[in-house]
C-alpha positions in Angstrom: -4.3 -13.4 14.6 -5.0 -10.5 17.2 -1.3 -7.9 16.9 0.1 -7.7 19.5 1.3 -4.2 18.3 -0.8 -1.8 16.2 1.5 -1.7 13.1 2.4 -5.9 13.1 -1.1 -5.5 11.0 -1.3 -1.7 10.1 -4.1 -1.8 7.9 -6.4 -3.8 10.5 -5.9 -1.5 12.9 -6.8 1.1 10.6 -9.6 -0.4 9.2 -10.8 -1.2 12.5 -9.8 2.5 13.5 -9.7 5.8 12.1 -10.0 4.6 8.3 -13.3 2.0 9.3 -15.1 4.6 7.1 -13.2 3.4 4.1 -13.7 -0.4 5.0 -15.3 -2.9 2.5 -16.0 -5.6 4.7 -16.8 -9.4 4.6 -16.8 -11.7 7.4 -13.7 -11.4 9.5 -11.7 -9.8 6.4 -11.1 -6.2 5.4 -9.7 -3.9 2.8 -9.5 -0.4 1.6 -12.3 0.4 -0.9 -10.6 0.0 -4.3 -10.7 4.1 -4.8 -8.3 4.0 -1.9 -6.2 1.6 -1.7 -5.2 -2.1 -1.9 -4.4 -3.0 1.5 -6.6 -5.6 3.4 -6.5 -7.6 6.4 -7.5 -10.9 8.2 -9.1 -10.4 11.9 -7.8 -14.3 12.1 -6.8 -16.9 10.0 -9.7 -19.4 10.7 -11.7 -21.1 7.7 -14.5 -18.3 7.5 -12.2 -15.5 7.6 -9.7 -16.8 4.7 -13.3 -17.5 2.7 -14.5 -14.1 3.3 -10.9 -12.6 2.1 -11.8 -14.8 -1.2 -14.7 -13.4 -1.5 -13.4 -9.4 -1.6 -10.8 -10.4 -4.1 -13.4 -12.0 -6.1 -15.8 -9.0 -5.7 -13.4 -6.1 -5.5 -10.5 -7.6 -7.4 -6.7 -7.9 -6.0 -5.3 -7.1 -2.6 -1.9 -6.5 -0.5 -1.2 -8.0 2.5 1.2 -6.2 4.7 2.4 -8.0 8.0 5.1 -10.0 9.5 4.3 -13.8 8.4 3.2 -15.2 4.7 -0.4 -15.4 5.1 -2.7 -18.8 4.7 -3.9 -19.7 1.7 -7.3 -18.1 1.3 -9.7 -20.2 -1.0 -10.2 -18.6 -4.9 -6.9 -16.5 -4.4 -3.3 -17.3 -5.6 0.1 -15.5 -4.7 0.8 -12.7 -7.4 4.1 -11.7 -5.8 5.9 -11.7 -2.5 8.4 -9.6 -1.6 10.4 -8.9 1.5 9.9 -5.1 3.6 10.9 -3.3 6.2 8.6 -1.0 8.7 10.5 2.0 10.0 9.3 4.5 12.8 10.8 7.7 13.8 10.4 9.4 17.2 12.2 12.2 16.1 13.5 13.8 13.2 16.9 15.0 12.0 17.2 18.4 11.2 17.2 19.0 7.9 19.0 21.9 5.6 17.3 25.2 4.2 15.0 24.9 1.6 14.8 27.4 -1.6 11.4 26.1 -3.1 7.7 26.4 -1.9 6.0 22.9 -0.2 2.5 23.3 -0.6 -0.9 21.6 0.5 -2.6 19.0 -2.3 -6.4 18.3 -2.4 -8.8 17.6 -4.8 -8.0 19.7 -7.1 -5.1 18.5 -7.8 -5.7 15.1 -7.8 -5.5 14.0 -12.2 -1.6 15.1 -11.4 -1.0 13.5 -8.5 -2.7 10.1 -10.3 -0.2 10.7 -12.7 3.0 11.6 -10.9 2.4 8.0 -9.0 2.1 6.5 -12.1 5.1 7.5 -14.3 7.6 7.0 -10.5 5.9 4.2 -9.4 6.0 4.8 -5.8 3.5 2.2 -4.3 -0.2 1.5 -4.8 -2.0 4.7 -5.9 -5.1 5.4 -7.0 -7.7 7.9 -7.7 -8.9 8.7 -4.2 -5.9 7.7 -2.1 -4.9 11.9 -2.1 -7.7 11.6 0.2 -6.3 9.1 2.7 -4.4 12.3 5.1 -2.7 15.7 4.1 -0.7 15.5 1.3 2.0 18.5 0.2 4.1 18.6 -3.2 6.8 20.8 -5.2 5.5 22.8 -7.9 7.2 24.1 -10.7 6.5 26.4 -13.7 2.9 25.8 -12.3 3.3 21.9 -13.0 3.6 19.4 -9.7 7.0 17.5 -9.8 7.1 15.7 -6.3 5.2 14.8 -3.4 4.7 13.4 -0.4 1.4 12.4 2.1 0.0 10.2 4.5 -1.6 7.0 3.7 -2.7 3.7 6.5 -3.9 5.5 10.2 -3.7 3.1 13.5 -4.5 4.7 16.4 -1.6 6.4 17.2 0.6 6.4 14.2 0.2 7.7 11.0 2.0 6.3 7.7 4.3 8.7 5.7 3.9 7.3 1.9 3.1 8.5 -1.4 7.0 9.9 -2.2 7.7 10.6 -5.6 9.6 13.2 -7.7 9.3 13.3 -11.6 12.5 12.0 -12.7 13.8 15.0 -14.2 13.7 16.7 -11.1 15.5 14.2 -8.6 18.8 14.6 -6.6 17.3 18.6 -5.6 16.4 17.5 -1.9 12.3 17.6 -3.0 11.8 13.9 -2.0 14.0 14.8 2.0 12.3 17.7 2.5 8.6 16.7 1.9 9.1 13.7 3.7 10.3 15.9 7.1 7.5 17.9 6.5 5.1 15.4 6.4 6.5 13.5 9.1 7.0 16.4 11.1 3.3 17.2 11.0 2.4 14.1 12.5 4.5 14.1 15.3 2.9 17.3 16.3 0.0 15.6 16.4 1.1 13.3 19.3 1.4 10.5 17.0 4.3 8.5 15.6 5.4 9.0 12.0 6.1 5.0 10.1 6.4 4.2 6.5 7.7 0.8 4.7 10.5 0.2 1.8 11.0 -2.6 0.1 14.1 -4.8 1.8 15.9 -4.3 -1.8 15.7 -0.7 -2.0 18.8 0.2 0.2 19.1 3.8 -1.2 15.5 4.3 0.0 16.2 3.1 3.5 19.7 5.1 3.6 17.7 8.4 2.5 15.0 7.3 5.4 17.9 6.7 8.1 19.4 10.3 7.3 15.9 11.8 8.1 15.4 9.9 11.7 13.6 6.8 10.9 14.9 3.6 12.4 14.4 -0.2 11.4 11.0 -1.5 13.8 11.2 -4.8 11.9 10.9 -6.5 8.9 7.2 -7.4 6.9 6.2 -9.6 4.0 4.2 -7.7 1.1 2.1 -10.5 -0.5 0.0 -9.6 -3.4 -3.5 -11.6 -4.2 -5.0 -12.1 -6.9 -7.5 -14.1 -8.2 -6.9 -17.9 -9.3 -7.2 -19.2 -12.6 -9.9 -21.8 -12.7 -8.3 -25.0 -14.1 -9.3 -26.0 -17.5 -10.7 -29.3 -17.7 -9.0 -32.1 -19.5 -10.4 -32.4 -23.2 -12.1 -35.5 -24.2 -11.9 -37.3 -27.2 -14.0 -40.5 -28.3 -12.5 -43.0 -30.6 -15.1 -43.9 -33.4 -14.9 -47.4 -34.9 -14.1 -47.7 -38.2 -16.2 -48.1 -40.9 -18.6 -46.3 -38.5 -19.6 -42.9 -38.9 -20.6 -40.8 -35.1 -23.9 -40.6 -34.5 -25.6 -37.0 -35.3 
């Protein structure tokens, strides 16, 4: 199951690469420590390595799976959801309009509102440490954080743009655009190449995306694990003769 490009499996490669630091490993499988992320990965799909993936859903609870194909079954696991995604990359950016509003750097500090800015927008997996995954910047108002942007999964060579979200009474002021070019910006000055993924359904997304420079790379299946249910065993009953009562 070796890519034959770095972002057919973006999170091995960054599991493997930059983000190996933030691995939880078993076997030939990998994902983000739960802090992090859900993202994991299959070095192949032989018998060992679909075990081992079991085995970190069963110790670390569920996983994504990002990458062009359904994966095979892995023993212990069943399909939560499956959903169909595209990967965009840009190699350059758009140029964008003025901006009248401040786009600030977000650490640890700030990291209870970020939590809860991802939660109430929704806009991906998010979770206490994933501010900690690459730079993030936000929008503040009247002191209180109303949108961000940051940088999530690493390969060598390319960086992911993710974590965009903008409080819902703030939307349609250009926050979401903006962040998102500088972010993205950022890491092309870096030498590498900015990518991020959408769900195929979310056309307005992908429009907004196009209009900034990013370009359809290909299409990817998001398949959520989770653990299976153990069957329940069939009940038995015993017929008892009549006129007899069971023994005690």
């Amino acid at each position: 199951m070796t890519a034959a490009h770095p972002l057919d499996r973006c999170a091995w490669s960054a599991l493997t690469g930059r983000h190996a630091h933030l691995a939880v490993v078993e076997g030939g499988a990998r994902r983000y420590d739960p802090a992090y992320g859900v993202f994991a990965a299959l070095g192949d799909a032989s018998d060992a390595s679909l075990a081992a993936l079991g085995a970190l859903v069963a110790a670390n609870g569920d996983v994504a799976l990002l990458q062009p194909e359904a994966p095979p079954q892995a023993p212990g696991v069943a399909v939560a959801s499956q959903e169909l995604g595209v990967q965009m990359t840009s190699e350059r950016l758009t140029e964008g309009p003025a901006v009248d509003f401040e786009m600030i750097p977000l650490g640890d500090t700030d990291a209870a509102e970020m939590l809860a800015l991802a939660t109430l927008t929704q806009p991906g997996p998010f979770f206490e440490r994933t501010h900690q995954l690459g730079d993030f910047f936000g929008v503040r108002l009247d002191g209180r954080l109303v949108a961000m942007a940051g940088e999530r999964m690493k390969p060598d060579g390319f960086t992911e743009v993710s974590g965009v979200c903008t409080h819902p009474d703030h939307r349609g002021r250009g926050y979401a655009g903006a962040l998102m070019r500088l972010v993205a910006g950022k890491i092309l000055a870096r030498g590498e190449t900015p990518f991020l993924h959408a769900y195929a359904s979310n056309t307005g997304a992908i429009a907004l995306y196009e209009t900034l420079g990013f370009t359809l790379r290909r299409e990817v299946l998001m398949t959520r694990l989770t653990r299976a249910r153990p069957r329940t065993a069939p009940r038995l009953t015993f017929a008892v003769p009549r006129g007899r009562e069971p023994d005690g």
